[in-house]
N, C-alpha and C positions, 0 to 999 in steps of 0.2 A: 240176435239169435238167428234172424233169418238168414240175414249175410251169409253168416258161419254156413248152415243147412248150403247157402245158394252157390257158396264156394267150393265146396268137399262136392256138390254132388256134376258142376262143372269140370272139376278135376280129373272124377272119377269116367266120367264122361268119357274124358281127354283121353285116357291113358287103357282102358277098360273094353270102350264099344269097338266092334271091330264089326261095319256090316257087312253081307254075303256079297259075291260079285254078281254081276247078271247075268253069269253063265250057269252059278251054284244054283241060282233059283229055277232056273229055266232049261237046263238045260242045252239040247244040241238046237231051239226053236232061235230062230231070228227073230230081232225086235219086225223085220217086215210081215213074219208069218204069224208073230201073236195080233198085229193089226189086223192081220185079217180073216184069226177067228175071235177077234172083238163082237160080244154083244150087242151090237148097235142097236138093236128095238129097245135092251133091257135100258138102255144108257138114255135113252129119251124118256122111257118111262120112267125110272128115276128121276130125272133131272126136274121132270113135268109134276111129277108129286111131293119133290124137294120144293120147286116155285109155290107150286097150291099150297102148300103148308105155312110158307114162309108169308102169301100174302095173305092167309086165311088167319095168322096172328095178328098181322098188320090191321083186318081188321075187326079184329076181338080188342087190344087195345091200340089203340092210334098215339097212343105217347112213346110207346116203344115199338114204330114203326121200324119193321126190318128191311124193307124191300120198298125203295120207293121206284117211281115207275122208269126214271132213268136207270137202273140199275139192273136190269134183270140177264144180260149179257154178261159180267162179270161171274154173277152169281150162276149162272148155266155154265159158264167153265170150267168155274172152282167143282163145281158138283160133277162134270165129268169128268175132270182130274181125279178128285178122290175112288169115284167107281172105277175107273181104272187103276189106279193104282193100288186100288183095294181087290179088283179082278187078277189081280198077277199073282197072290197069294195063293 
């Protein structure tokens, strides 16, 4: 059953999404001029309370350790990736 569900809705995917270009979104702005009214304090702040949280689970339980201390460079990327790409909207 799930197949079914996991093929119609690849399909429909397929045939159906059609997303915006980034000029639709944006307008007449260059990708140079939305960098540089990028939020940059918001984007630290974020990233810095996305880390606190992530290792404040780490250690409330230590079996489902998120964030181990090698990793916090990935995870500050992924997280300014998304506030960005979550700031274009």
């Amino acid at each position: 059953m799930n197949c079914i569900f996991c093929t119609a809705s690849v399909v429909l995917y397929y045939f159906c999404y059609r997303p915006p270009k980034f000029e639709d979104i944006n307008g007449k702005k260059s990708k140079i001029q939305q960098l540089k009214e990028l939020d940059y304090l918001g984007l630290v702040l974020y990233s810095g309370g996305a880390v606190s949280v992530l290792l404040g689970f780490g250690k409330l339980y230590p079996s489902y350790l998120v964030l181990s201390p090698s990793r916090p460079i990935p995870v500050l990327l992924k997280q300014a990736l998304v506030f960005y790409l979550h700031s274009n909207h």
